[in-house]
N, C-alpha and C positions, 0 to 999 in steps of 0.2 A: 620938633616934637614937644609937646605941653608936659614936664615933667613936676614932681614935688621936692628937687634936688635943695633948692636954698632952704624950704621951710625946714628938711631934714635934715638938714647940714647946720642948721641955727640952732634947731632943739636942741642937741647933739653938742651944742658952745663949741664950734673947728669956723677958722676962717676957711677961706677958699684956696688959702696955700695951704693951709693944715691939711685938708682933704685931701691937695694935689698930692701931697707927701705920701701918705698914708698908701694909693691907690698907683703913684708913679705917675703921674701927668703932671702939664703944668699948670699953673692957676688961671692962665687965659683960657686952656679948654674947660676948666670946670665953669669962669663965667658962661663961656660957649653953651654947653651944656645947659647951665641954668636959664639960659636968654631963648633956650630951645632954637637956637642957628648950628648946635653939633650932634648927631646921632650917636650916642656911642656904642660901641659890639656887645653883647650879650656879654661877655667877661666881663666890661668895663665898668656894664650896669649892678651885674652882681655885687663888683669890687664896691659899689661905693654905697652898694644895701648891707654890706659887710662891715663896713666905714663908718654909717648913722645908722647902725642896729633897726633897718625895716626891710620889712619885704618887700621884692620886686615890684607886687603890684600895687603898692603902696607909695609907689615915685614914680613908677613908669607907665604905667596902666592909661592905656587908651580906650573907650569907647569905642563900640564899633559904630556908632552913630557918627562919629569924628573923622571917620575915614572917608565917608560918603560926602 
């Protein structure tokens, strides 16, 4: 899934273990995550709008044109 996890997570100055720390993962899912190869659970996504102060739709937000 096409997320905005690295631009936000850079704003924000956290590497990618900083983040992991922060939310309880490890740094390989957050790559995951950013490379869009891991979905993460609706908690997981909040945890890390919580993390780089944005809203959900603001890093995860799919089109519905993108589904089709």
């Amino acid at each position: 899934m096409k997320n905005q996890v690295k631009l936000a997570r850079v704003k924000v100055d956290l590497t990618q273990q900083q983040l992991a720390d922060i939310v309880g993962i490890t740094r390989q899912t957050v790559s995951l995550i950013e490379k869009g190869k891991y979905n993460p659970s609706l908690k997981l996504c909040l945890q890390i709008c919580y993390a780089v102060n944005a809203k959900l739709d603001e890093i995860f937000w799919i089109e519905k044109e993108d589904f089709e």
